[in-house]
C-alpha positions in Angstrom: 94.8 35.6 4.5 94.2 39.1 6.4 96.6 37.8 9.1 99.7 37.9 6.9 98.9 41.5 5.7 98.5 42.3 9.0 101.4 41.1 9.9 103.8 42.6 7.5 101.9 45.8 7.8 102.8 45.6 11.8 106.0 44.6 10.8 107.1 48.1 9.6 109.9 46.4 7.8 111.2 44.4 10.8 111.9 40.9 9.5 112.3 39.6 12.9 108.6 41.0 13.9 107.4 39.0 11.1 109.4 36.1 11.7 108.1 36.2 15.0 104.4 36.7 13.8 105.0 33.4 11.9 106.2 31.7 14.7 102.7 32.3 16.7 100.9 30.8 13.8 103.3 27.7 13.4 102.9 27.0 17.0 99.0 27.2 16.3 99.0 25.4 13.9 101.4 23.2 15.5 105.2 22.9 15.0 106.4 19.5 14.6 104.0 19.4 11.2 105.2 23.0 10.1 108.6 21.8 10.3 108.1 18.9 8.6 106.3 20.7 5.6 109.5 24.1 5.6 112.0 20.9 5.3 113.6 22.0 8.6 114.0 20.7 12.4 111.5 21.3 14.7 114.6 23.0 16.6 115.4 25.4 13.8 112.3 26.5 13.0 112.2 27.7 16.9 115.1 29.5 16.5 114.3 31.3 13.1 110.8 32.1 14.5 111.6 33.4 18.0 112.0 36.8 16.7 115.5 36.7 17.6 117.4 36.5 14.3 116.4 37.5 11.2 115.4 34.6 9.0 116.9 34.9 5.2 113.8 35.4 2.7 113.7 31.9 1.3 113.3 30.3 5.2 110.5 32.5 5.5 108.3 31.3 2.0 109.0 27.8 3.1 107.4 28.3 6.4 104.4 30.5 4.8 104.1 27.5 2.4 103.8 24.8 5.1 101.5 27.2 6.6 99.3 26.9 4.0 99.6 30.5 2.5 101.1 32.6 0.1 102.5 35.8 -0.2 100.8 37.9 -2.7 103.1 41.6 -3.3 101.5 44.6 -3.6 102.1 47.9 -4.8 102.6 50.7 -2.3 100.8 53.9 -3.4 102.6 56.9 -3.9 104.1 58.3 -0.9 103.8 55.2 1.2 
């Protein structure tokens, strides 16, 4: 999904940016069900996804799962 890239491109290595990011989508897509698919409260996941904290790697692939996404890595060319 071109939104994700974006995302962590925009992110510029700021995890709460992303977390943030994810948050808008969740709330899209709407939160009570996201929750429910990450295996965490509809509480915590406003609180990892507010941008405030920086959520620990493995909270963030369960959210991008119950999004419906994955994360696909990519190299960074030379220089980048």
């Amino acid at each position: 999904m071109t939104v994700i890239f974006w995302i962590f491109e925009e992110a510029n290595g700021e995890a709460a940016f992303g977390a943030q990011a994810l948050g808008d989508i969740a709330r899209a897509k709407g939160t009570s069900q996201v929750a429910r698919h990450a295996c965490l409260s509809r509480e915590s996941l406003y609180k990892v996804l507010s941008g405030e904290r920086t959520p620990g790697f493995d909270t963030i692939l369960k959210v991008v799962s119950a999004l419906g996404m994955r994360l696909h890595p990519e190299a960074v060319p030379d220089g980048g």
